[in-house]
KOLLUM-125784 format. One record per residue (C-alpha): x, y, z; residue in one letter; residue number from 1. Coordinates in Angstrom, 3 decimals. Layout:
! KOLLUM-125784
         X         Y         Z  res    n
         X         Y         Z    A  NUM
...
***
This chain:
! KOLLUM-125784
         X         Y         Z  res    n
    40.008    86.318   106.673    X    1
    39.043    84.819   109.770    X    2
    35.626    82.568   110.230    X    3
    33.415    85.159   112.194    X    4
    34.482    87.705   108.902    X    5
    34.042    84.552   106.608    X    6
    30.285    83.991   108.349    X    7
    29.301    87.542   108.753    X    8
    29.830    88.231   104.474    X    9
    27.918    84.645   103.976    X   10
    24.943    86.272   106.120    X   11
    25.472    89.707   103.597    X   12
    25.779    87.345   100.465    X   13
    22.486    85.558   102.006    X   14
    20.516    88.049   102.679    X   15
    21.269    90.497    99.437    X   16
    21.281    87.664    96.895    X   17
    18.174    85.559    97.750    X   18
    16.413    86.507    94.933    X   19
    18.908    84.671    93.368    X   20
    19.662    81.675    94.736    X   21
    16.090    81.212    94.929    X   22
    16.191    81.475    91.082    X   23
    18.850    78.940    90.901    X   24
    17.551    76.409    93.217    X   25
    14.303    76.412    91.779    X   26
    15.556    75.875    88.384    X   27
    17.665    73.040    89.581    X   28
    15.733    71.293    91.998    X   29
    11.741    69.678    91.553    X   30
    10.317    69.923    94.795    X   31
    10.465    71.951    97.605    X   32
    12.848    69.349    99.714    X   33
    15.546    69.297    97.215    X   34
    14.982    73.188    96.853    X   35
    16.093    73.672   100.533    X   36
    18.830    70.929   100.350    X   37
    20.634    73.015    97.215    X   38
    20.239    75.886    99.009    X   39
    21.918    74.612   102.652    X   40
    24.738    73.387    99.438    X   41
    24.833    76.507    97.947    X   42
    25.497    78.442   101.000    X   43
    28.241    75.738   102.054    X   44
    29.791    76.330    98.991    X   45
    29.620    80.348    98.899    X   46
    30.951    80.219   102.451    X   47
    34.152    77.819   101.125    X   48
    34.361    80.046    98.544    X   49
    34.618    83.263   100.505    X   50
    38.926    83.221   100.567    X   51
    39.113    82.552    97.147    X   52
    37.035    85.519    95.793    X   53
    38.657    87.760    92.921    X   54
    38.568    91.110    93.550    X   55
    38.697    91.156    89.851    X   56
    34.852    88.981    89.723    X   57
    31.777    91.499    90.734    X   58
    30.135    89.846    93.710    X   59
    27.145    88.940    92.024    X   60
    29.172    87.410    89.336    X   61
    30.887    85.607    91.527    X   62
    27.823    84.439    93.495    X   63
    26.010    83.162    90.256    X   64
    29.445    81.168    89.603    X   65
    29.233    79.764    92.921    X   66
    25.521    78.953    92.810    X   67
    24.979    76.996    89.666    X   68
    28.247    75.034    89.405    X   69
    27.128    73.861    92.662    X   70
    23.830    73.003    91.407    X   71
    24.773    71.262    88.211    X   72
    27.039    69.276    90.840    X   73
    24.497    68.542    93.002    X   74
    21.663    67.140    89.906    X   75
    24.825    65.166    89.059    X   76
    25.862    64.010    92.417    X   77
    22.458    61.762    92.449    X   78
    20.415    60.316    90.121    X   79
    17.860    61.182    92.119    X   80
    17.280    64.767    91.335    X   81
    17.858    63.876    87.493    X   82
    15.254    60.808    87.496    X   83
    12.451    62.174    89.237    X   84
    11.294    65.644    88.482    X   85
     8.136    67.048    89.166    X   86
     6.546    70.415    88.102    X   87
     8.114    72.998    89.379    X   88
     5.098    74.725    90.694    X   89
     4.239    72.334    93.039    X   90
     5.761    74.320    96.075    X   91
     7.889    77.471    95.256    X   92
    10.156    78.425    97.783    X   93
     9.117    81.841    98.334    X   94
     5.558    83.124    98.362    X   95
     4.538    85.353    95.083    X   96
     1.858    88.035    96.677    X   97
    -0.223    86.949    93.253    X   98
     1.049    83.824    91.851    X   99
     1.578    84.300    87.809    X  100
     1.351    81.432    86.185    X  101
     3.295    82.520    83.336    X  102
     6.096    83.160    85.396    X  103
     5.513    79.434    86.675    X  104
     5.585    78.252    82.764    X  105
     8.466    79.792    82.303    X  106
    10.817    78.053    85.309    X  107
     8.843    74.907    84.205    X  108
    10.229    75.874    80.971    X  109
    13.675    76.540    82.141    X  110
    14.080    74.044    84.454    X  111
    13.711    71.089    81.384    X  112
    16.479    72.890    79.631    X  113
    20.366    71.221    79.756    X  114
    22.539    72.583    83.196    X  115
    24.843    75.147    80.870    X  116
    21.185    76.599    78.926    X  117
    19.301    76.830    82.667    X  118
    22.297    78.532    83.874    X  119
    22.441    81.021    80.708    X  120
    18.814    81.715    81.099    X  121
    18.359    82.479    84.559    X  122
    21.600    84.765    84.248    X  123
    19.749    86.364    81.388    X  124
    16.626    87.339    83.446    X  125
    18.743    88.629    85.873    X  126
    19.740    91.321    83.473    X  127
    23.524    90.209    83.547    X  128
    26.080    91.337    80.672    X  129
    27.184    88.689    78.243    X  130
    30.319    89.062    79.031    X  131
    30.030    88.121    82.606    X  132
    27.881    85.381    82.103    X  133
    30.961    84.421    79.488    X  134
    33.219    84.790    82.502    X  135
    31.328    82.986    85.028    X  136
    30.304    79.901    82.722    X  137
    33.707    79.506    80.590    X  138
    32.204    80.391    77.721    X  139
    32.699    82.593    74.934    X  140
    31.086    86.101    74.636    X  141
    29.988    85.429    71.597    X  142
    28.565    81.534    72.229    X  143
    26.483    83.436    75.104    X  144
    24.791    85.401    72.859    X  145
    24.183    82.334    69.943    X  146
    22.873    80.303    73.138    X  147
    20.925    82.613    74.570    X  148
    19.153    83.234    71.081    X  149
    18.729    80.024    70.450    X  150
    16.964    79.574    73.974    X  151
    14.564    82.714    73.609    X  152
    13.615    80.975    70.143    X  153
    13.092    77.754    71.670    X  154
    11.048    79.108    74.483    X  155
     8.703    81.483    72.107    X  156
     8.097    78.233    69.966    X  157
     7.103    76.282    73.220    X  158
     4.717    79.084    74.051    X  159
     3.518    79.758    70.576    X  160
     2.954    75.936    70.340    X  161
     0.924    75.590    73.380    X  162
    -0.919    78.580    72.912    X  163
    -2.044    77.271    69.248    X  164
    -2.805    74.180    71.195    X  165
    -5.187    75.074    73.516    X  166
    -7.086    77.147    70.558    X  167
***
């Protein structure tokens, strides 16, 4: 594949997953600077990544894959993004039409969890099969679906508890 091909399927992978790398950015990164720095890393990375794609891998899986090994990197690369994290709805990256604060509490939520939970979780919403979020994370089928229970429990106790709270 040459680099014009390599840039023109970026642009596709850019344009049909934003959704997602939104997601993945926001759950990785506090504030809206460090949102738009993953991304600009994210996209270097799916570009790199672009020769060594499995026809095997669906593209989405693939693009996940890509996405939030590059963002556990990056929170690892500098203390920085570990250290100082703000609330998440300070500045989203995209504009809701009507913001929903429960969808706010929930990336809050999600963002606080470890790399390898945030990464299950926000594969989860996205409606993808257990086994190919066992595929892209190195996991196994059935640790996906402990982890992912155990994360849904975690989260309804968070929200029971500060629902009782504010009662």
């Amino acid at each position: 594949m040459n680099p014009r091909q390599q840039e023109r399927q970026l642009q596709v992978w850019l344009e049909k997953h934003q959704g997602l790398l939104v997601k993945v950015a926001r759950s990785f990164a506090s504030n809206r600077h460090d949102q738009d720095d993953l991304l600009q890393e994210i996209g270097l990375q799916l570009w790199r990544s672009i020769p060594t794609l499995s026809p095997n891998v669906a593209e989405s899986t693939w693009i996940y894959r890509v996405a939030l090994y590059t963002a556990i990197s990056w929170t690892r690369k500098d203390s920085k993004h570990q250290n100082k994290r703000q609330t998440l709805a300070e500045e989203p990256i995209t504009k809701q039409a009507t913001p929903d604060p429960r969808v706010d509490w929930l990336y809050e939520k999600i963002a606080e969890l470890n790399p390898i939970d945030r990464s299950l979780a926000l594969m989860m919403l996205d409606g993808i099969r257990h086994r190919e979020i066992a595929e892209s994370l190195g996991l196994s089928e059935n640790n996906v679906g402990v982890r992912l229970h155990r994360i849904k429990k975690h989260l309804s106790s968070l929200l029971h508890q500060e629902t009782t709270d504010e009662l």
